[in-house]
Structures are given as structure tokens and as C-alpha cells.
SELO-249480 format. One record per residue (C-alpha): x, y, z; residue number from 1; residue in three letters. Coordinates in steps of 0.25 Angstrom, whole numbers. Example, Ala and Ser with C-alpha at 12.3 -4.5 7.8 and 13.67 -1.06 7.14 Angstrom:
BEGIN
@u = 49 | v = -18 | w = 31 | num = 1 | residuo = ALA .
@u = 55 | v = -4 | w = 29 | num = 2 | residuo = SER .
This chain:
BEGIN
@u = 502 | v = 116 | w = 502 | num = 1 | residuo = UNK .
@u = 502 | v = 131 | w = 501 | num = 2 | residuo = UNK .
@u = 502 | v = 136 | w = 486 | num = 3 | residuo = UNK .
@u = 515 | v = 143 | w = 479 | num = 4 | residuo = UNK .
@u = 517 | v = 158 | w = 480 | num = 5 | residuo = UNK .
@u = 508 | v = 164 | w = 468 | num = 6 | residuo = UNK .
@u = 517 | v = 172 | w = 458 | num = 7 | residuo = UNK .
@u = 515 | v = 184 | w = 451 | num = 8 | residuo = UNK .
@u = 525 | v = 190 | w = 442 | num = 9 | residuo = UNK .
@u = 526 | v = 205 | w = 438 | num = 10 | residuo = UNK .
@u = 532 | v = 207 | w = 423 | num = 11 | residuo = UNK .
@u = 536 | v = 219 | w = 418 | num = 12 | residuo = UNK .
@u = 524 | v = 225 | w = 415 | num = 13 | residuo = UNK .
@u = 521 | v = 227 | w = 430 | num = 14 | residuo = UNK .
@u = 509 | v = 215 | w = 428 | num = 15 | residuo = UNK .
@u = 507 | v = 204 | w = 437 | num = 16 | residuo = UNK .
@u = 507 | v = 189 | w = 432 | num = 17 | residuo = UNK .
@u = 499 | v = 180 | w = 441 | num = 18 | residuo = UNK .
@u = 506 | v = 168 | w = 438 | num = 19 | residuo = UNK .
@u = 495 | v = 160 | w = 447 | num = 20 | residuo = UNK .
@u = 484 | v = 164 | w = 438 | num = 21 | residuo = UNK .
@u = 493 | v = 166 | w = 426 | num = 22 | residuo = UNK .
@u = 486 | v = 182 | w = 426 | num = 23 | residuo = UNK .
@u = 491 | v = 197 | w = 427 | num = 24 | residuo = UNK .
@u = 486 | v = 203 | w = 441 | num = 25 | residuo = UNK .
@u = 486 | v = 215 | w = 447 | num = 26 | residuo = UNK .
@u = 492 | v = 220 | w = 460 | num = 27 | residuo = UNK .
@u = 476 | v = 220 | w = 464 | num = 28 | residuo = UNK .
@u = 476 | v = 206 | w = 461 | num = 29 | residuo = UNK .
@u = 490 | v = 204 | w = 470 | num = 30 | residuo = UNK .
@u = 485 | v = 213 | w = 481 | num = 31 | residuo = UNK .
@u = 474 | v = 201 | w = 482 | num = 32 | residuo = UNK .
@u = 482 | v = 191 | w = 482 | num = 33 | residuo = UNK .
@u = 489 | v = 198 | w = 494 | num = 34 | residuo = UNK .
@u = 475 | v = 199 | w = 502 | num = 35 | residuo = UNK .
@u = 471 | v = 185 | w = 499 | num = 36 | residuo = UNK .
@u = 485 | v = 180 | w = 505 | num = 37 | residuo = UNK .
@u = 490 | v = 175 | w = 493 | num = 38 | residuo = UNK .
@u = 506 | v = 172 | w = 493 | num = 39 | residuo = UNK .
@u = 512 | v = 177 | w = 480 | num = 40 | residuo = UNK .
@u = 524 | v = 183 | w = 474 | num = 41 | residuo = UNK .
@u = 527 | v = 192 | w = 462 | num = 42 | residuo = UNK .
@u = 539 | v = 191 | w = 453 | num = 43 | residuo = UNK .
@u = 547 | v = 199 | w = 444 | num = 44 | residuo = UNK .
@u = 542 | v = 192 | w = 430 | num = 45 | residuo = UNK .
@u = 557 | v = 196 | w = 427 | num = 46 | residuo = UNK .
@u = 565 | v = 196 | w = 436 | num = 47 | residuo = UNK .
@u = 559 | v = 185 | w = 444 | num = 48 | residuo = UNK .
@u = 560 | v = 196 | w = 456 | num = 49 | residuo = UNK .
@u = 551 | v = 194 | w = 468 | num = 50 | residuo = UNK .
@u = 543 | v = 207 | w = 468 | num = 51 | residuo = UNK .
@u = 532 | v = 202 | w = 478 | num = 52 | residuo = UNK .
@u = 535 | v = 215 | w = 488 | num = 53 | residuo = UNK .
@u = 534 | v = 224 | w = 477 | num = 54 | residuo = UNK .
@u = 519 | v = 222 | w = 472 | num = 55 | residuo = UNK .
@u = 515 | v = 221 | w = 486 | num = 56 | residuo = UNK .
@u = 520 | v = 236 | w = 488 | num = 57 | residuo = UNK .
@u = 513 | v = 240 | w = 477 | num = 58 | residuo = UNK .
@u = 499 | v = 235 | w = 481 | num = 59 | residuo = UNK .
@u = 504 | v = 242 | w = 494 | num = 60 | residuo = UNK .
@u = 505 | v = 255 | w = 485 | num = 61 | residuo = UNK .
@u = 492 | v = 252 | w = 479 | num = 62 | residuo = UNK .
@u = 485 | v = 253 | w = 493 | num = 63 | residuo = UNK .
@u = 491 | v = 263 | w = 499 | num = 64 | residuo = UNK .
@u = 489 | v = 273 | w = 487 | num = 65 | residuo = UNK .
@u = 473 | v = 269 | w = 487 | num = 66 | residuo = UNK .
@u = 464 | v = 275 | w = 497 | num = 67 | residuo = UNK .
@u = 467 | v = 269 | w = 510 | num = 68 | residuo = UNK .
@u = 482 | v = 268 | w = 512 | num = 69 | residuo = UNK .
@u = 487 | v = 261 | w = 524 | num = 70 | residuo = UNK .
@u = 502 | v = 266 | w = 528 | num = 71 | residuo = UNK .
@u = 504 | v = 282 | w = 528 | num = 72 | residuo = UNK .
@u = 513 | v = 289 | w = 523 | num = 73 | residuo = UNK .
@u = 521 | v = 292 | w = 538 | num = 74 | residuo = UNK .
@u = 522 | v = 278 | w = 537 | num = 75 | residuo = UNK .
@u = 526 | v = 275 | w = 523 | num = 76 | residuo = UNK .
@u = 535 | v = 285 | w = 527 | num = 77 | residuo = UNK .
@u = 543 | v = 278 | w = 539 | num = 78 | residuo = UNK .
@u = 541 | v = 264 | w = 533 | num = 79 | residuo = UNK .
@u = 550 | v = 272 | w = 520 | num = 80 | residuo = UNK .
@u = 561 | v = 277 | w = 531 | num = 81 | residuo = UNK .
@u = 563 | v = 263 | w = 537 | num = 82 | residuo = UNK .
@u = 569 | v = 257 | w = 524 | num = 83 | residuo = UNK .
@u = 584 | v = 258 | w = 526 | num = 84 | residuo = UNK .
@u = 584 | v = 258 | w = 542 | num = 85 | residuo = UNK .
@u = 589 | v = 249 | w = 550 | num = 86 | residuo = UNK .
@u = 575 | v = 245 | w = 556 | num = 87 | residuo = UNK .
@u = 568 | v = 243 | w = 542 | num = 88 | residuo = UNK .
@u = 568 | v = 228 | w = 543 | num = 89 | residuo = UNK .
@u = 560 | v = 228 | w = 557 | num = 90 | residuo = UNK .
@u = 552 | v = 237 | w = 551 | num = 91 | residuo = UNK .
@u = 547 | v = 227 | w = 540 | num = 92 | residuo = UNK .
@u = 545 | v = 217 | w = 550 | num = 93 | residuo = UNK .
@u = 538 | v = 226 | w = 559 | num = 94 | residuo = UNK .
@u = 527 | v = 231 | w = 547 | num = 95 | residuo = UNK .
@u = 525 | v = 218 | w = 542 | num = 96 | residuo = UNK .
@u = 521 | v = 211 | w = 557 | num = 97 | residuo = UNK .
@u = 513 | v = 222 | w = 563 | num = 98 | residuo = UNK .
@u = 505 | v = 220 | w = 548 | num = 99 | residuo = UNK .
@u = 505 | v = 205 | w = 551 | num = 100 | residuo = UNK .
@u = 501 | v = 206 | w = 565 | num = 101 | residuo = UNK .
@u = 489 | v = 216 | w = 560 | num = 102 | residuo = UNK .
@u = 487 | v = 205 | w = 549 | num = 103 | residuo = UNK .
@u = 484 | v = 195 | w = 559 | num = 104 | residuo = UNK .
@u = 474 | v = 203 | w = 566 | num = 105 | residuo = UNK .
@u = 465 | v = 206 | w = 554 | num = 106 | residuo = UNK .
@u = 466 | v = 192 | w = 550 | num = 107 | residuo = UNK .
@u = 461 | v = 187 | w = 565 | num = 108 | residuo = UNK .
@u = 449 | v = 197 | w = 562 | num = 109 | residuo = UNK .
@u = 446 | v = 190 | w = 550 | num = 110 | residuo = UNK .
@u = 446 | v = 177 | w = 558 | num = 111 | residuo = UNK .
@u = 439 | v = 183 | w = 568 | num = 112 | residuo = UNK .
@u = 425 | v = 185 | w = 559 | num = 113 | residuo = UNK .
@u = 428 | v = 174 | w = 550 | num = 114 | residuo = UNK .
@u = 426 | v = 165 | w = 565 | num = 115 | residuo = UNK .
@u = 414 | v = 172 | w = 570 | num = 116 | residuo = UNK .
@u = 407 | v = 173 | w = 555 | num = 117 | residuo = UNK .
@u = 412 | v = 161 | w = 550 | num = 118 | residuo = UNK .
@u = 421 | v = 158 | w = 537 | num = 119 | residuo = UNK .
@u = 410 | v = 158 | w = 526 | num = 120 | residuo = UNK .
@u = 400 | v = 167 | w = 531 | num = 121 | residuo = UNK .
@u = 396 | v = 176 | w = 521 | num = 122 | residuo = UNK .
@u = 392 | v = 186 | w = 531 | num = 123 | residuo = UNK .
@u = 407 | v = 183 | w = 538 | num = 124 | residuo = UNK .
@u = 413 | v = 189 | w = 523 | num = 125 | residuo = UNK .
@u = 404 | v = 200 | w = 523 | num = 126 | residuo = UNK .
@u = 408 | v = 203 | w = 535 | num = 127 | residuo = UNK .
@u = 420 | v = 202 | w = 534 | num = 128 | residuo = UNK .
@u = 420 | v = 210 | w = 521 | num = 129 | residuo = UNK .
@u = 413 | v = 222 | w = 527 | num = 130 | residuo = UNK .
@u = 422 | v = 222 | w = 538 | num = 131 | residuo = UNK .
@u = 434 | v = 222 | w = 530 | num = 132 | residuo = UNK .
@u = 428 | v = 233 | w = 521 | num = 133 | residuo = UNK .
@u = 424 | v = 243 | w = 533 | num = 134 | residuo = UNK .
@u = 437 | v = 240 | w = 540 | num = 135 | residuo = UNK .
@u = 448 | v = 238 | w = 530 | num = 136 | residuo = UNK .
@u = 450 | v = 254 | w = 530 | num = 137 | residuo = UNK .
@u = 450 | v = 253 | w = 545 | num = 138 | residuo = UNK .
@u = 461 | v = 242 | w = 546 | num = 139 | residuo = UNK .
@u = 467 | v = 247 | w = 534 | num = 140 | residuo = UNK .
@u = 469 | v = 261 | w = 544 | num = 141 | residuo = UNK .
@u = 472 | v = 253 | w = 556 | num = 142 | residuo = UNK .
@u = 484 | v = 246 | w = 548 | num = 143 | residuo = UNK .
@u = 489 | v = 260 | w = 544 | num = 144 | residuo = UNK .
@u = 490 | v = 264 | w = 559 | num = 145 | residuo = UNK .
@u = 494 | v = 251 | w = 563 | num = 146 | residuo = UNK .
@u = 506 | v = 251 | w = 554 | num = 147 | residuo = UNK .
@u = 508 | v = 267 | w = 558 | num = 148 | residuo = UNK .
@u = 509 | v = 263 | w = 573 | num = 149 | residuo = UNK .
@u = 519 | v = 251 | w = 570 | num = 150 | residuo = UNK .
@u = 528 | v = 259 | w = 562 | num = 151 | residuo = UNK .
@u = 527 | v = 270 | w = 574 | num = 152 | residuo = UNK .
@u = 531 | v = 259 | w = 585 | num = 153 | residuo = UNK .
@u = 542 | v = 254 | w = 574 | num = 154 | residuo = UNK .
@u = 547 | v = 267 | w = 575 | num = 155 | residuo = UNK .
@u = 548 | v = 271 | w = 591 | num = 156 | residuo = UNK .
@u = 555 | v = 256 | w = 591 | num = 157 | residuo = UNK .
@u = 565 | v = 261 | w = 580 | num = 158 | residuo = UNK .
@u = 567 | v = 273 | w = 589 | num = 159 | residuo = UNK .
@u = 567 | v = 268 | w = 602 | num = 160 | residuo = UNK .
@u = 579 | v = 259 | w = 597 | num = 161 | residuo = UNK .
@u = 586 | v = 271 | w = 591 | num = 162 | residuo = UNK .
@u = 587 | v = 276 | w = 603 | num = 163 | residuo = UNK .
@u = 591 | v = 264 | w = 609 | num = 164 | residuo = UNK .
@u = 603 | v = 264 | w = 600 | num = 165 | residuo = UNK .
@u = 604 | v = 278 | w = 604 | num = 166 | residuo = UNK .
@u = 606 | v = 277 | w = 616 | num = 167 | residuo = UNK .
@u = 615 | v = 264 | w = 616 | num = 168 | residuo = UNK .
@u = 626 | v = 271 | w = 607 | num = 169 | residuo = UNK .
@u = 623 | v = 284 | w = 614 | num = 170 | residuo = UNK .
@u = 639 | v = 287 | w = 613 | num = 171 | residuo = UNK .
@u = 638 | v = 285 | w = 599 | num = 172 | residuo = UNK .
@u = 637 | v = 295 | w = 587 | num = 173 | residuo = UNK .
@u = 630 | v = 285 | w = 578 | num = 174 | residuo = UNK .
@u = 623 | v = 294 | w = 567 | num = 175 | residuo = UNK .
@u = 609 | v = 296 | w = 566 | num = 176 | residuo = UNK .
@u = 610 | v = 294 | w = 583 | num = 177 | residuo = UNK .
@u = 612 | v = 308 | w = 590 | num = 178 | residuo = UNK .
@u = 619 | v = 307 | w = 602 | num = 179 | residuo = UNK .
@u = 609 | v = 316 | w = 612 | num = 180 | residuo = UNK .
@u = 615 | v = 325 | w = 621 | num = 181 | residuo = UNK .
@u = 612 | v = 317 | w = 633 | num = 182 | residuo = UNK .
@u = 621 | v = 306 | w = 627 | num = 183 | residuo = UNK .
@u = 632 | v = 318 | w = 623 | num = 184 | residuo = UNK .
@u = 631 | v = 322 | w = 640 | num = 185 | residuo = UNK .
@u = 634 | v = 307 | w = 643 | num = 186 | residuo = UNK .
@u = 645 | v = 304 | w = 632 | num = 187 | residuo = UNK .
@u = 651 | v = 318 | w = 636 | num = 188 | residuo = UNK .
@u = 650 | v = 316 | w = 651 | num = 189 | residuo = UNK .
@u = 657 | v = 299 | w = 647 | num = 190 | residuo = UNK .
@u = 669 | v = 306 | w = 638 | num = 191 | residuo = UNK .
@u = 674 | v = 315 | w = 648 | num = 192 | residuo = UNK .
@u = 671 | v = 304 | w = 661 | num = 193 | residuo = UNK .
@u = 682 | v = 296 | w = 651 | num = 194 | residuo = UNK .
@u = 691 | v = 307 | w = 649 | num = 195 | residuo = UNK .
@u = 692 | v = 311 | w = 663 | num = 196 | residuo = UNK .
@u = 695 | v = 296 | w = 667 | num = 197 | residuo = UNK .
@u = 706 | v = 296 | w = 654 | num = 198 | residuo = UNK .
@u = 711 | v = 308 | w = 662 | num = 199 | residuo = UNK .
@u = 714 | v = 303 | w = 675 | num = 200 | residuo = UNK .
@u = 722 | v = 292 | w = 672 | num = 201 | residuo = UNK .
């Protein structure tokens, strides 16, 4: 029987209620509850509001304003621009499975020692430990550029079915798609084929 989501309220002072271990907490203490897998939620003590998303962004915030952040600013950027467009609900769920897929393979590394070194060794913790702590800059790096190069492939996809659309209603004027002067030539060259039909009847 799994356990019930743990609950923290946030009152008006901006301090967190722990109502598990009946204690104020930090955002340092929620941010380890996030690592150790911990489900939880956070509460409006007021309103009752569900705020869970909210405390999560600014534990984000935290990180990326300490030494070593991961998303740049190019891409802050474009992530700010897709809010409001049409293709900013793909967008959510194209972030959040690329970060999954990237999930599963550092947790199939972590399986990976924890079979050759076995699951109590001491030296297998260690291990581990030192990897983490001379890699977690590296993979900290390699998720930057992983999400960069998403959000890249994201973006020739948007375009390339911008130009599909452009290319379907080609005699169109919709705003915001130009009609080039190729597609002029051919609506030019299809009105007068029309007329001069009209004419001969």
C-alpha cells in the first residue's frame, strides 16, 4: 500500500508547514524531497490553493541563479516566446519526455554499477559517490545541450509545418503568411486563365 501524498502548507509568511513532521522547512528541505522521490504537494494554508508548481519554479530559480546553470539564456528565451502560440502545449510535452527519456538513462547507469559492484558495497557508494561528484557538472553541461538541441529540432519541426501550411493555402492572404512571388506568378498566371475562359463564353 503506497503511502498518502505528504503535504506542506505555505501560510502567509512565506514559511513552509511540514505537516508530516509537524515542522517548518525550507525550500532546501523541499528540493530533497524532490531528489529522494518523494510525492508531496503544497497548499495555500489560506486558500486551500494547490501551489505544488509554484515552489518547484523557485527551487528552479535558486539553481540556475548559483554557479552552474543549466538552461541559457537563448533558450529561456524561446521557451518565453512559446507561451501564447499555438504549439505551446506540444512544447510541454515535448520538454518533459525528452527530460524522461534522459532520466531513464542515468538511472540505467545507476543500475548498471549497482550490478557489477553490488547493492551494499561500501566501495560501490563510494564509487558511485565520486562518480556523481566529478561528473554532475559534465551531465549537468550535457543536459543543457541536450535540451538546447531539442528545442532546435522543435523549431525546424514548427517551421517546416509553417511552410507546409504555406504552401497549402498558397492562395490565401492569411496574415503573418506572405505570399512569395512565385505563388504571385502562379495565382496571376490562374486569374487570367479564368477570365479569358469567362470571356469566351
Amino acid at each position: 500500500m503506497s503511502e498518502p501524498t505528504r503535504l506542506i502548507k505555505k501560510y502567509p509568511n512565506r514559511r513552509l508547514y511540514d505537516t508530516k513532521t509537524s515542522a517548518y522547512i525550507t525550500l532546501a528541505d523541499v528540493k530533497e524531497l524532490v531528489l529522494g522521490q518523494e510525492s508531496f504537494q503544497v497548499v495555500d494554508a489560506k486558500s486551500n490553493e494547490e501551489i505544488t508548481r509554484s515552489i518547484l519554479l523557485q527551487i528552479i530559480l535558486e539553481e540556475e541563479s548559483a554557479g552552474m546553470p543549466m538552461f541559457s539564456s537563448q533558450l529561456l528565451a524561446q521557451m518565453i516566446r512559446f507561451y501564447g502560440n499555438a504549439m505551446q502545449g506540444m512544447m510541454g510535452k515535448y520538454l518533459e519526455s525528452n527530460i524522461k527519456a534522459f532520466s531513464d538513462v542515468q538511472a540505467k547507469l545507476h543500475e548498471q554499477a549497482r550490478t557489477i559492484y553490488g547493492e551494499n558495497n561500501p566501495m560501490n557508494k563510494d564509487l558511485w559517490t565520486q562518480f556523481l561528484n566529478f561528473q554532475g557538472p559534465a551531465m549537468q553541461s550535457m543536459m543543457g545541450a541536450y535540451m538546447e538541441q531539442s528545442k532546435k529540432m522543435f523549431m525546424q519541426m514548427q517551421e517546416q509545418i509553417q511552410n507546409q501550411t504555406r504552401n497549402l493555402f498558397s492562395g490565401f492572404p492569411f496574415p503573418g503568411f506572405p505570399v512569395t512571388e512565385a505563388q504571385a506568378r502562379e495565382n496571376e498566371a490562374a486569374a487570367d486563365k479564368a477570365a479569358e475562359k469567362a470571356s469566351k463564353k
